[in-house]
Structure formats: C-alpha cells, structure tokens
MDAnalysis code that builds the backbone (N, CA, C; Angstrom):
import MDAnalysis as mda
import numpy as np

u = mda.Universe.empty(639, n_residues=213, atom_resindex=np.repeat(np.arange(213), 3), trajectory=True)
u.add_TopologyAttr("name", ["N", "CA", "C"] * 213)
u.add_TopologyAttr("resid", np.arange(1, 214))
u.add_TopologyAttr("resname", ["UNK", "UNK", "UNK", "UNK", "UNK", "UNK", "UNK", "UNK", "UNK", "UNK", "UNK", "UNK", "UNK", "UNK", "UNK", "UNK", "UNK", "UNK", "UNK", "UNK", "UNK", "UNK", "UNK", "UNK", "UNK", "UNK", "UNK", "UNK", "UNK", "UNK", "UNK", "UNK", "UNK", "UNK", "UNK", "UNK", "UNK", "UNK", "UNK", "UNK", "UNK", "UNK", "UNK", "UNK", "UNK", "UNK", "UNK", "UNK", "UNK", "UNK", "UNK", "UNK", "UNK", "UNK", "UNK", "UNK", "UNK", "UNK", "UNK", "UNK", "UNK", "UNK", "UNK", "UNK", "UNK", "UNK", "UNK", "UNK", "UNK", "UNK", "UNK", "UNK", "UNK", "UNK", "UNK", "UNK", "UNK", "UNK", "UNK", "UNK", "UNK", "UNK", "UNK", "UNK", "UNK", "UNK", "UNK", "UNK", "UNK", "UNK", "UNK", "UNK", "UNK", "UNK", "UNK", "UNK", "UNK", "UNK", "UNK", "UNK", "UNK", "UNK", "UNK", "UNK", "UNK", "UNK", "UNK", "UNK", "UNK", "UNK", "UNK", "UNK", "UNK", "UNK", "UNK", "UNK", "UNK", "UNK", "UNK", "UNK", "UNK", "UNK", "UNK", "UNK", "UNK", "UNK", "UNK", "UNK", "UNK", "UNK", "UNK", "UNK", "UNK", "UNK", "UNK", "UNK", "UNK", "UNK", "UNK", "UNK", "UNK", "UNK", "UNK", "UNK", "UNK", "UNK", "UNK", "UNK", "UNK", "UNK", "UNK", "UNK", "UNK", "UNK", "UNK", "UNK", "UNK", "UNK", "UNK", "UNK", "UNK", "UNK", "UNK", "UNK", "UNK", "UNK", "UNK", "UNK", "UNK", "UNK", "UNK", "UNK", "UNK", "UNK", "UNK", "UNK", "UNK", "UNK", "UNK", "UNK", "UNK", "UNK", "UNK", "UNK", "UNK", "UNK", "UNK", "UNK", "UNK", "UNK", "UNK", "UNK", "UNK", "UNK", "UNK", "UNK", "UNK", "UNK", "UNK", "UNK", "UNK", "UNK", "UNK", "UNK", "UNK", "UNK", "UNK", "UNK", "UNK", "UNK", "UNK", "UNK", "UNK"])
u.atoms.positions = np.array([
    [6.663, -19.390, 16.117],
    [5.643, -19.028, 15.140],
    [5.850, -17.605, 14.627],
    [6.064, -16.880, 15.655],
    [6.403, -15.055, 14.876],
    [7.633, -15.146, 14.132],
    [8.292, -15.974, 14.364],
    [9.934, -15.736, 13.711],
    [9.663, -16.134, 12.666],
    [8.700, -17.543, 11.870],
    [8.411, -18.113, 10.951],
    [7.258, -16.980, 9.693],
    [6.690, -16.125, 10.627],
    [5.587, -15.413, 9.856],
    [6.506, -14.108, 9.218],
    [7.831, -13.805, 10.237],
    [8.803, -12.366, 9.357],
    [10.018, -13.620, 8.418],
    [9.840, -14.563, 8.069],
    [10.370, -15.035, 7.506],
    [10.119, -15.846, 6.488],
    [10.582, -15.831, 4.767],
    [9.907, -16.212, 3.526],
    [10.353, -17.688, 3.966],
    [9.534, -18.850, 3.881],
    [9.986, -19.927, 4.007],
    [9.758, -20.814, 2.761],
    [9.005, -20.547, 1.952],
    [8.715, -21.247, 0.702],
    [9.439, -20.335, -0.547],
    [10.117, -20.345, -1.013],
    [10.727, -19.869, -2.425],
    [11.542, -18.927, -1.761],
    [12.571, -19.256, -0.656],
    [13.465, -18.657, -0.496],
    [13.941, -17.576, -1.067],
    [14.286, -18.245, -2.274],
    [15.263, -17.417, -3.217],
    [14.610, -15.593, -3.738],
    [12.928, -15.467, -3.391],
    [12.350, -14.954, -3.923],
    [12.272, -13.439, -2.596],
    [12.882, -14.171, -1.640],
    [13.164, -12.992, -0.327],
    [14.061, -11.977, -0.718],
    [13.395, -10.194, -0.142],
    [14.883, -9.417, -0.868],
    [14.740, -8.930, 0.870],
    [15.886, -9.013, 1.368],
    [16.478, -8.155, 2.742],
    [16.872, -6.649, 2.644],
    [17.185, -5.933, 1.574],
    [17.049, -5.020, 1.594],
    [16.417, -3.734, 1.443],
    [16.353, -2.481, 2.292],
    [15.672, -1.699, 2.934],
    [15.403, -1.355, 2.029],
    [16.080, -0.763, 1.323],
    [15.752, -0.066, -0.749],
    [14.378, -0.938, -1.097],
    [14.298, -2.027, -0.904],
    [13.172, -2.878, -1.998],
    [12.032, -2.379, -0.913],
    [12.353, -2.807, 0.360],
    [10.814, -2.164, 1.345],
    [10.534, -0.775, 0.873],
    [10.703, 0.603, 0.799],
    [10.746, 1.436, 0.802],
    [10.466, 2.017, -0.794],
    [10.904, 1.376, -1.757],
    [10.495, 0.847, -3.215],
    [9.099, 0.591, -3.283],
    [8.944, -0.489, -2.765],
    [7.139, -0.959, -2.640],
    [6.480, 0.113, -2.122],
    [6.613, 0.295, -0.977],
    [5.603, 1.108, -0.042],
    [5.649, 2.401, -1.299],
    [6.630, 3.198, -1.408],
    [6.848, 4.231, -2.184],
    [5.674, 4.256, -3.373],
    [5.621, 3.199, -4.099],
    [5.258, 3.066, -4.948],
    [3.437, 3.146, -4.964],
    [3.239, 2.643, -4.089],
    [1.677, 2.072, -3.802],
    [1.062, 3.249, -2.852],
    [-0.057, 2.952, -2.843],
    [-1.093, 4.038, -2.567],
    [-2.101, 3.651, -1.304],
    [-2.831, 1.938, -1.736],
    [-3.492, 1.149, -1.017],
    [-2.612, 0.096, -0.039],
    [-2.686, 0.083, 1.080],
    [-2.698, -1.159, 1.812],
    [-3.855, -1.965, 2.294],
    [-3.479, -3.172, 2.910],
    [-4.691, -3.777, 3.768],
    [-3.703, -3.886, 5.068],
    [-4.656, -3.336, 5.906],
    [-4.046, -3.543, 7.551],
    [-5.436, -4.195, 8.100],
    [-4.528, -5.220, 8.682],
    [-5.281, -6.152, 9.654],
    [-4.880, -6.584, 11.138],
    [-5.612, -6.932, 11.635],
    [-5.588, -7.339, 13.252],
    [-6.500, -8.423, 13.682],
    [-6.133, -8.495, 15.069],
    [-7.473, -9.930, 15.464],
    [-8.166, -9.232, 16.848],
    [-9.707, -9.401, 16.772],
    [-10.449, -8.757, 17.727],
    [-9.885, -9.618, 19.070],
    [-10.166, -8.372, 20.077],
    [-10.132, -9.289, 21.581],
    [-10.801, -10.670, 21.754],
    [-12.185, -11.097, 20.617],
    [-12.728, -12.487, 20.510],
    [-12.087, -13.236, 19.823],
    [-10.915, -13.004, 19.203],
    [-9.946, -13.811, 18.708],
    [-10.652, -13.801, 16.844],
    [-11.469, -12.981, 16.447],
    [-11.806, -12.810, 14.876],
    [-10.963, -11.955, 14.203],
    [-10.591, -12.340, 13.108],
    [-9.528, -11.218, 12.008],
    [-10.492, -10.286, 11.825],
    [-9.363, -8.949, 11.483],
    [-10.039, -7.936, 10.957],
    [-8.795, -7.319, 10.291],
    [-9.508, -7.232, 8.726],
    [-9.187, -6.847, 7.909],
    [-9.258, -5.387, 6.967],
    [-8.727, -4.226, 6.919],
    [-9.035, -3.221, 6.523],
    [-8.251, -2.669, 5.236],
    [-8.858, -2.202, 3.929],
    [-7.405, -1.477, 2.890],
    [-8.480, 0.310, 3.374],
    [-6.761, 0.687, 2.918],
    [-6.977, 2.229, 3.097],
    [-6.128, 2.859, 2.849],
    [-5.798, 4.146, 2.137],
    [-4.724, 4.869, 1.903],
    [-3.628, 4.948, 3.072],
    [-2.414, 5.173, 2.288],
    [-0.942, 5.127, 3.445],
    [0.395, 5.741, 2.624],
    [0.728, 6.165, 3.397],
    [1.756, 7.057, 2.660],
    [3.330, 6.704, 3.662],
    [4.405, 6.242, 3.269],
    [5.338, 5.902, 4.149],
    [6.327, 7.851, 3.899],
    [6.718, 8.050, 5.123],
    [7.076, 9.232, 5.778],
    [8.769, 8.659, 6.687],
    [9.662, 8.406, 5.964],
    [11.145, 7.455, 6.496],
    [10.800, 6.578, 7.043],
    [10.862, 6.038, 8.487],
    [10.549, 4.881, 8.770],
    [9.645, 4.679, 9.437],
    [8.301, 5.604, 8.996],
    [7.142, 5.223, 9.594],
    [6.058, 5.181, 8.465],
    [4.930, 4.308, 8.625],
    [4.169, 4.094, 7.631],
    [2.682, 4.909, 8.086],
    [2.356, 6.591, 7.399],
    [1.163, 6.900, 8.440],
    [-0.229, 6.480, 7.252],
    [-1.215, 6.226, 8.362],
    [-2.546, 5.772, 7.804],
    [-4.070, 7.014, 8.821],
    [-4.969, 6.200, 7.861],
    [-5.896, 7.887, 8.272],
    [-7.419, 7.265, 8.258],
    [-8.103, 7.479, 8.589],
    [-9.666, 7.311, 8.569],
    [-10.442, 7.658, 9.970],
    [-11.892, 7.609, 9.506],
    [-13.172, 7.664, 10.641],
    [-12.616, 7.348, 12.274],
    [-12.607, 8.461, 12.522],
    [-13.004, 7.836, 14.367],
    [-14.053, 7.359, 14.761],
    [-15.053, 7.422, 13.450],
    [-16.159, 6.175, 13.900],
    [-15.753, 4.320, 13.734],
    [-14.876, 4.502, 12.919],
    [-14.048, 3.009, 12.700],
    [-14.128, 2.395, 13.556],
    [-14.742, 1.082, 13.676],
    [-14.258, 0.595, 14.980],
    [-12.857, -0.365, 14.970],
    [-12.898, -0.762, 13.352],
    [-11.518, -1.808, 13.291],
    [-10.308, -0.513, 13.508],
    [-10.184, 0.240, 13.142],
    [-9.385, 1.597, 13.346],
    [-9.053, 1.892, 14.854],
    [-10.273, 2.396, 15.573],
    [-10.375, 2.792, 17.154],
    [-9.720, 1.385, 17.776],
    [-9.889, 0.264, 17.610],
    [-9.040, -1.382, 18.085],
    [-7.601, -1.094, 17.556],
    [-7.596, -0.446, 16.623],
    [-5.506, -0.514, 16.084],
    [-5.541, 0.206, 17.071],
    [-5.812, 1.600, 17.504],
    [-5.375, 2.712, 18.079],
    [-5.179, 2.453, 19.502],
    [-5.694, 1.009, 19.894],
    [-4.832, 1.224, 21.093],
    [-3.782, -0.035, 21.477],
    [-3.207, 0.331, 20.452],
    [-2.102, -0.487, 20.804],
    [-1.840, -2.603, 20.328],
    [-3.129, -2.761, 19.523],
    [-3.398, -4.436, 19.235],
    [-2.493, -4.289, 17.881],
    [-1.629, -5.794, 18.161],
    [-0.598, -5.886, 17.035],
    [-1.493, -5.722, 15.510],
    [-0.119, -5.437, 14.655],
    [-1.211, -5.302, 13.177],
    [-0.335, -5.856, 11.847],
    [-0.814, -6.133, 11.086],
    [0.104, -6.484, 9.913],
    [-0.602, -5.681, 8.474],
    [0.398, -4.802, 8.194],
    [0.297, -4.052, 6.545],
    [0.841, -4.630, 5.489],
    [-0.105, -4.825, 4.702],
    [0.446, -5.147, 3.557],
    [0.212, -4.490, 2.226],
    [1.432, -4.382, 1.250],
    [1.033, -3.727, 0.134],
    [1.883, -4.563, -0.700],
    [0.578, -4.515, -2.382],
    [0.942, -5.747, -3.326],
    [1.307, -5.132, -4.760],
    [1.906, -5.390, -5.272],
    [2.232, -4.669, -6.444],
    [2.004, -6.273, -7.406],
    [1.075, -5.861, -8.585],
    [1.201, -7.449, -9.370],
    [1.717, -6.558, -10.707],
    [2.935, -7.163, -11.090],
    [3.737, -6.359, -12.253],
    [3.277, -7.063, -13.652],
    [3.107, -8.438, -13.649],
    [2.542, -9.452, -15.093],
    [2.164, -11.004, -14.262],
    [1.431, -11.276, -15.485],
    [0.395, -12.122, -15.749],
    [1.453, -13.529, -16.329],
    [2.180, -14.608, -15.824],
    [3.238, -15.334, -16.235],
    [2.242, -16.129, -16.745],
    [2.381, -16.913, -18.203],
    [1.754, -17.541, -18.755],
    [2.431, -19.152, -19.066],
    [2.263, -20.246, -18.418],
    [3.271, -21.083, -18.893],
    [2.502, -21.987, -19.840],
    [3.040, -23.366, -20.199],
    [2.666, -24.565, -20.964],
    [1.256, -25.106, -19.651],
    [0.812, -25.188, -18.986],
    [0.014, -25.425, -18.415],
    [-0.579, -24.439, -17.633],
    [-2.046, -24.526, -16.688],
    [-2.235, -23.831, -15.531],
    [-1.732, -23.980, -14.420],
    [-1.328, -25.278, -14.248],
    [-0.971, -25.708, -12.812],
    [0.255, -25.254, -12.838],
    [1.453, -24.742, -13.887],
    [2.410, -23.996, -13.864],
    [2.197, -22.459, -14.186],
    [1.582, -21.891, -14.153],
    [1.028, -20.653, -14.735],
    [1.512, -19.975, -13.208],
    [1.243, -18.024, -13.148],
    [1.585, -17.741, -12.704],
    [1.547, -16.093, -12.446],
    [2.373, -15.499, -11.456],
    [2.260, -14.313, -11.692],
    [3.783, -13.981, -10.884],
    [4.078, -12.589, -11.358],
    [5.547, -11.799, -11.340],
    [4.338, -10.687, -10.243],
    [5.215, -10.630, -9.162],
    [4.729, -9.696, -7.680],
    [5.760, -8.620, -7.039],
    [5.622, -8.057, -6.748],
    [6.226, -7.798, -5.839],
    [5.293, -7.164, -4.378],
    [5.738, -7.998, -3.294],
    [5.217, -7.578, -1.709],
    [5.699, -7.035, -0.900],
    [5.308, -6.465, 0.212],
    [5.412, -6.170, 1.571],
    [4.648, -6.586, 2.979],
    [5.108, -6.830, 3.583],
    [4.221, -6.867, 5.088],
    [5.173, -6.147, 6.295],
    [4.899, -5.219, 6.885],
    [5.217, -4.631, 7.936],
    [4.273, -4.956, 9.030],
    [5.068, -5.841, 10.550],
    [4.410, -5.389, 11.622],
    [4.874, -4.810, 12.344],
    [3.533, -4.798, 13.856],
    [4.086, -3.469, 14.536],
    [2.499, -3.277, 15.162],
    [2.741, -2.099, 15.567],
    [1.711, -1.488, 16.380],
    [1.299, -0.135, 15.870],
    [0.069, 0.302, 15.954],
    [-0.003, 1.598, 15.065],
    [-0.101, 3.006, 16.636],
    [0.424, 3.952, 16.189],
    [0.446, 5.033, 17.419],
    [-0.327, 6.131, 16.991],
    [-1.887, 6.729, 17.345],
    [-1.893, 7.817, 17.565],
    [-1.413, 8.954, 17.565],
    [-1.926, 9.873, 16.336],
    [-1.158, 11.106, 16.515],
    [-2.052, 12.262, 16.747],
    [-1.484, 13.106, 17.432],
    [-2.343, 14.337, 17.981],
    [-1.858, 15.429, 17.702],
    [-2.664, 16.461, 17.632],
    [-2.263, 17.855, 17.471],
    [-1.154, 18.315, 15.907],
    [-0.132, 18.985, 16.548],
    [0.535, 19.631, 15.197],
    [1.126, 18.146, 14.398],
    [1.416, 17.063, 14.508],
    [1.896, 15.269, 14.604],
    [0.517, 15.492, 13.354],
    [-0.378, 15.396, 14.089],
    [-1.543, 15.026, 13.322],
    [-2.090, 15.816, 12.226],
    [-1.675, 16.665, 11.983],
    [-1.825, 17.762, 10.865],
    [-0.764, 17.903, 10.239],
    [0.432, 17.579, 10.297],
    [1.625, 17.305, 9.319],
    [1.382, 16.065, 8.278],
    [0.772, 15.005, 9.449],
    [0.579, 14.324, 9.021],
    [-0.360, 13.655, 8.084],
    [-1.053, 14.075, 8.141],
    [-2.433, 14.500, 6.910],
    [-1.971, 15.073, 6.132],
    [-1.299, 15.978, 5.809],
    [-0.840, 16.838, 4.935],
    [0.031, 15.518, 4.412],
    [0.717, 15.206, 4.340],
    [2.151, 14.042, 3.951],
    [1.100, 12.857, 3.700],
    [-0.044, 12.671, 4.308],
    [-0.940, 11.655, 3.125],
    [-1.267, 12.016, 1.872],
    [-1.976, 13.625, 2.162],
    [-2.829, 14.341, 0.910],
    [-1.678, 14.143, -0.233],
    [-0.717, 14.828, 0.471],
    [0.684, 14.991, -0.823],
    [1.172, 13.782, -1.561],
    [0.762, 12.749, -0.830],
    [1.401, 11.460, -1.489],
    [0.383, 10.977, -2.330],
    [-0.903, 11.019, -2.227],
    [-1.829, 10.570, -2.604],
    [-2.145, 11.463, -4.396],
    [-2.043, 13.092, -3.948],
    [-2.020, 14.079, -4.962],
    [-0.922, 15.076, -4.814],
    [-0.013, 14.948, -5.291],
    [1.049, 16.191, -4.934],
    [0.778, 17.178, -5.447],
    [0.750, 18.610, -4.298],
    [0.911, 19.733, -4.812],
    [-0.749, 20.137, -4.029],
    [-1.920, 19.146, -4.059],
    [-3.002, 19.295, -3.831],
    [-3.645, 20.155, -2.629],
    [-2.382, 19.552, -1.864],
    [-2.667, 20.569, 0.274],
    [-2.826, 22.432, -0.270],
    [-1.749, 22.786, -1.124],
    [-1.526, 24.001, -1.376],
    [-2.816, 24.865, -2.232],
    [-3.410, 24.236, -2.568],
    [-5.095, 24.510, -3.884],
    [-6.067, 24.577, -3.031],
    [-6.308, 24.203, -1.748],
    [-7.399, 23.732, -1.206],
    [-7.226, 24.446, 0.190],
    [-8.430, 25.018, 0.847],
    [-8.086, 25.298, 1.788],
    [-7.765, 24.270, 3.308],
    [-7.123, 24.658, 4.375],
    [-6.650, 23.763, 5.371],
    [-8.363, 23.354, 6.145],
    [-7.706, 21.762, 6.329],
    [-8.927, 21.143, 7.266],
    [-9.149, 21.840, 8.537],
    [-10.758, 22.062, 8.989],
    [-11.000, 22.895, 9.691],
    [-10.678, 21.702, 10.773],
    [-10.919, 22.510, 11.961],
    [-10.879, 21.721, 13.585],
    [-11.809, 20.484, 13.836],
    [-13.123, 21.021, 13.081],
    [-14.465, 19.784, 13.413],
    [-13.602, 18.839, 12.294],
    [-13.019, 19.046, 11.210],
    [-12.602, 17.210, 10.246],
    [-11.404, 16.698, 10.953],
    [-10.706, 17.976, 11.823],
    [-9.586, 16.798, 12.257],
    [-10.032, 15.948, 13.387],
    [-11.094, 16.487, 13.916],
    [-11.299, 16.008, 15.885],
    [-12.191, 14.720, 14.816],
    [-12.681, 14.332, 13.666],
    [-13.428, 13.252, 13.136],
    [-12.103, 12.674, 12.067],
    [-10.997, 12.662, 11.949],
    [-10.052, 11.743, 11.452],
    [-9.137, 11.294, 12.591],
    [-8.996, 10.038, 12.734],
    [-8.694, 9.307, 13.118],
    [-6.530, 8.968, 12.169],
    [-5.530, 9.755, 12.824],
    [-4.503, 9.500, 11.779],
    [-3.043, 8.692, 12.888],
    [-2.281, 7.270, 12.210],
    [-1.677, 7.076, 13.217],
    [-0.641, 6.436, 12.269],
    [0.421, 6.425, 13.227],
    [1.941, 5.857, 12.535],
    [2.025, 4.222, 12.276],
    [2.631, 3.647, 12.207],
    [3.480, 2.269, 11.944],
    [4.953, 2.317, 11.957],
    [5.716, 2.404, 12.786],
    [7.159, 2.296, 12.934],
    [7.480, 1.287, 11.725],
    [8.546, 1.180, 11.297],
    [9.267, 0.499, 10.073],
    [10.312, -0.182, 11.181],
    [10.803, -1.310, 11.402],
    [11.457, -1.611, 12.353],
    [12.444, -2.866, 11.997],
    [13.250, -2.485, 12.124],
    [14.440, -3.714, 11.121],
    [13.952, -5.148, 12.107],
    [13.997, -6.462, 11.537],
    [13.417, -7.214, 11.711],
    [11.574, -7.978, 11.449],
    [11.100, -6.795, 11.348],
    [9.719, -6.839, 11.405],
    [9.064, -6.701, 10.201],
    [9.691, -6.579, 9.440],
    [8.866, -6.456, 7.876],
    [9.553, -8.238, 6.920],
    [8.628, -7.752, 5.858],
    [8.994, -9.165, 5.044],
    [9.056, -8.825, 3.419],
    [9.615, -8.778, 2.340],
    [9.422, -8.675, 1.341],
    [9.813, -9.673, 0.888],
    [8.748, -9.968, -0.446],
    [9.059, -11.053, -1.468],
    [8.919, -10.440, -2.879],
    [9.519, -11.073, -3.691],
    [9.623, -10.569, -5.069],
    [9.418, -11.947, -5.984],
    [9.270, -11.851, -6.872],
    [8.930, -12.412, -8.009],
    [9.015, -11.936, -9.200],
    [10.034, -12.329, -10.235],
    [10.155, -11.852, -11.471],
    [10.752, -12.563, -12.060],
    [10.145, -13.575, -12.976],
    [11.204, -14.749, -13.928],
    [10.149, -15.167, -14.831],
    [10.555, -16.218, -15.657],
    [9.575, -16.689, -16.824],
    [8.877, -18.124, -15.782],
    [8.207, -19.184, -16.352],
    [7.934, -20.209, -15.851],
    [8.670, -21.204, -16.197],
    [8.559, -22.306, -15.661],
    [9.878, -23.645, -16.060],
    [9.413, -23.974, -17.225],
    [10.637, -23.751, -18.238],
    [10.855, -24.626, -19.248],
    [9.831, -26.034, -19.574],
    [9.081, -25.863, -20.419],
    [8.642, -27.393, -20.947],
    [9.831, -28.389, -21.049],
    [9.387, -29.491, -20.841],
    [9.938, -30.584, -20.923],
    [10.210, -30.980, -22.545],
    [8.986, -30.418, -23.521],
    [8.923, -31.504, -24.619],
    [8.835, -30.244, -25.714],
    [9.198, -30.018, -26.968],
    [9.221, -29.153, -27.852],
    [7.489, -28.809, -28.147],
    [6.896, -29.767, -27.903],
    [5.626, -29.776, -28.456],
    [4.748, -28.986, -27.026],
    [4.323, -27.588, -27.019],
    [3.938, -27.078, -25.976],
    [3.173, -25.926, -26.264],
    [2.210, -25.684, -25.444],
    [1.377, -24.265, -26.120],
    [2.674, -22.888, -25.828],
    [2.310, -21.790, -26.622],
    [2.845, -20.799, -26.189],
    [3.215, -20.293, -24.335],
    [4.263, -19.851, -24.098],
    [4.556, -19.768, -23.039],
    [4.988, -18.060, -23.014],
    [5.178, -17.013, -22.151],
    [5.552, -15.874, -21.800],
    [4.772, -15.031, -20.567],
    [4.897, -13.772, -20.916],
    [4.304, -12.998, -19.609],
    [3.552, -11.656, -20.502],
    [2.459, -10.949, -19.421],
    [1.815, -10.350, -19.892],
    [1.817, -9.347, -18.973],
    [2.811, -7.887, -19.289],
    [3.298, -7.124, -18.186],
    [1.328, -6.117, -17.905],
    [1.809, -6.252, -16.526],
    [0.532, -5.047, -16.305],
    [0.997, -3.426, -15.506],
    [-0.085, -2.552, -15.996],
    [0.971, -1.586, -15.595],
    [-0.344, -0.770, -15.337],
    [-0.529, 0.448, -14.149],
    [-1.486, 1.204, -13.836],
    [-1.237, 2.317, -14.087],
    [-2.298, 2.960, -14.658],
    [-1.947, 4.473, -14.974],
    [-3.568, 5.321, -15.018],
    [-3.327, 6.178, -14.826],
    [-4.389, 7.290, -14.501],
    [-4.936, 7.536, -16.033],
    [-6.121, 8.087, -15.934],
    [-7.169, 8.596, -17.412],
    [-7.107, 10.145, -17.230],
    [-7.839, 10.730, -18.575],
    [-7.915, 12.232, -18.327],
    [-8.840, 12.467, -17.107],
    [-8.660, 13.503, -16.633],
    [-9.496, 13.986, -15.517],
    [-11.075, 13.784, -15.865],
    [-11.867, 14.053, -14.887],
    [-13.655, 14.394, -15.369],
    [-13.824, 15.123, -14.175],
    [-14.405, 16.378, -14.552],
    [-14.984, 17.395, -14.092],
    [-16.191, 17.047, -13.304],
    [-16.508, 17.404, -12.189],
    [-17.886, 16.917, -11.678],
    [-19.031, 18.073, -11.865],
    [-20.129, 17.475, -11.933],
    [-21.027, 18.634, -12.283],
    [-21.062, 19.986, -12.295],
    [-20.839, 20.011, -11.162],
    [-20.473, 21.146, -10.333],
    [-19.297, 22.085, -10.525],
    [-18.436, 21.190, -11.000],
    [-16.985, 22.322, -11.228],
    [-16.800, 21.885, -13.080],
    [-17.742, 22.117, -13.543],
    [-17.129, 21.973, -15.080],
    [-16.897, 23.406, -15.774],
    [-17.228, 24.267, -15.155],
    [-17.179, 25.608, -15.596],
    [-15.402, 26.400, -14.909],
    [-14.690, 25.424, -13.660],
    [-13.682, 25.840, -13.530],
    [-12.102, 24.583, -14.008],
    [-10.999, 25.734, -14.408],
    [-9.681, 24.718, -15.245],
    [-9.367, 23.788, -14.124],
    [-9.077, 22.586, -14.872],
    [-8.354, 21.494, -14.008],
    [-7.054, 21.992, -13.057],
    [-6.985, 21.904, -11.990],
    [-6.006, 22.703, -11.540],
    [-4.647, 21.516, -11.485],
    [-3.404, 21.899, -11.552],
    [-2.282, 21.818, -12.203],
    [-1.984, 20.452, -11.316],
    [-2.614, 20.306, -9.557],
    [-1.881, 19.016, -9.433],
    [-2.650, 17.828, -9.692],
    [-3.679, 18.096, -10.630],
    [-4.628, 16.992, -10.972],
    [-4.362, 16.810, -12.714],
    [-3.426, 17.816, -13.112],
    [-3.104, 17.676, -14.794],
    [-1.863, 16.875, -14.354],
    [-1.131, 16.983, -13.355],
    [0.425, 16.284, -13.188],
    [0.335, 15.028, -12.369],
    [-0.873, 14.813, -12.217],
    [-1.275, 13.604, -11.292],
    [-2.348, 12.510, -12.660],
    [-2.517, 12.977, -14.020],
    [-3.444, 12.708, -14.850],
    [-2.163, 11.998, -15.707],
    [-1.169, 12.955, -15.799],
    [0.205, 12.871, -16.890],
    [1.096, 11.711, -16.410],
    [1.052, 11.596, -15.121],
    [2.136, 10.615, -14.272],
    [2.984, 11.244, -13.724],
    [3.377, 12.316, -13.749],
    [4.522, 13.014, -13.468],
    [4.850, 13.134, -11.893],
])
C-alpha cells in the first residue's frame, strides 16, 4: 500500500521523476496542505505557509496547534502543493479538464530549536516577502517560545509529482462545440496601506513583491 501511494498509477505518462520538477513546484508555491491521522485513526488536515530550504521543506505556526503539536512528535505526514496552470476546455464535460502541476512529499516533520529555529523563520519570512526580515525589527523571545517551526526532509523515494499539460482528445466528428484551454496565472495587486500606516512610503520589499520581481 505505501509503495502504491509514492507511486502515479493512473496516467502514468503524467509522472515526472525528476528532482528539478519537485523543487520547481515547491519553489514556486507559497501554500501547502499538510496532513496526518490522529492516534483515533481521524485525518487531519492543515494548509499553511512553507518555504523549501535544499532538501528540507520548513513550516511554522501556533504552539497552541494541536494538529501541529501531533506532527511535532514524530506522526507520519503528507505535504502537498498544487499549482492549477489552465482551465482545459473540451467538446464535452465529461472530457473537460484541467492542466496541474503537483507535489506530495512524505516524511516526518522535526522540531527546530534555538539558533535552527530562528534561521529558520527568517528563510520563511524571506520566501514569503523578500528583503522583508531586514525592514522590520527581529522577533522577540516571547513570539519565538509561541511559534511552533519544523523541517520535512525531502528524501529520494518519498515524494510524488504529477504534471499535466496537453489539450483534450480530439472529437471524433467535425461537428463539435469549441474546444481549447484557458491559462490561469496569479499575480499580486497594488499594495493598500492600512489605516494606520498611510502616512508612511511603501517600503521597497512590498513594491518588489507588488511588481513580481
């Protein structure tokens, strides 16, 4: 059964084995969902920021968490992050479709402490907003002893990617509604000032985080 779950068994062809495409995805994305199953045998399901750091994937939240405080000691977990690139439109619905690209990494998540754990926050903030750690002053002692921050090893064998990118099958008959794809693409708006800070300039890693850059 585990060998069957790190392995694409339906649309073969749509499996990529290489490390470039894992590392591509993760790179790319911001949100995962990490999940696990309680000691009563119930799923638990969580999305939350993640930032991959070479071959570890680190994640961050509440030490009041309790689905969090259950990863942290050690209960298997599965991450996933989804990229939906277009909207495939064919001659029917039941052929209709979508162009993806996925990930799932398992594994176990590890606890990090001390100077581990403050690098490591920092290498979320930066991924999340680059440039942002440096504008702001450093998290005091009381927010780190209340974040909760831990790894995911990247581990050859243990991850899964699938891809998807093609048109839909060919109609059979000339006579057919329109068929193609409808690319989707995410991008950031101008900034908005909050009440409170409209009287000071957007600072530079929130104009280069607004631009795409």
């Amino acid at each position: 059964m585990m060998r069957t779950m790190r392995t694409v068994t339906r649309h073969r062809e749509r499996a990529a084995t290489e490390r470039a495409a894992l590392d591509q995805i993760l790179d790319e994305g911001k949100v995962a969902v990490l999940a696990t199953v309680t000691p009563e045998g119930e799923p638990w399901v969580v999305p939350l920021l993640y930032a991959r750091d070479g071959d570890r994937i680190l994640v961050h939240g509440s030490t009041g968490a309790g689905a969090l405080r259950r990863m942290a000691t050690g209960a298997p977990v599965a991450l996933c992050v989804t990229h939906l690139d277009a909207i495939v439109v064919a001659h029917s619905t039941f052929e209709s479709s979508a162009n993806y690209r996925s990930a799932v990494v398992y594994g176990a998540l590890e606890p990090l402490t001390g100077p581990e754990q403050y690098d490591a926050l920092d290498m979320l903030s930066e991924h999340i907003i680059p440039g942002r750690t440096s504008e702001v002053p450093p998290m005091t002692d009381k927010e780190r002893a209340a974040t909760l921050c831990m790894q995911l090893w990247i581990t050859e064998g243990e991850w899964v990617v699938k891809v998807r990118d093609s048109w839909s099958d060919e109609p059979d008959t000339p006579d057919h509604p329109w068929c193609g794809i409808v690319p989707m693409q995410t991008s950031y708006g101008p900034p908005v000032s909050a009440p409170w800070s409209t009287d000071i300039d957007v600072p530079e890693s929130v104009r280069r985080l607004a631009a795409g850059e």
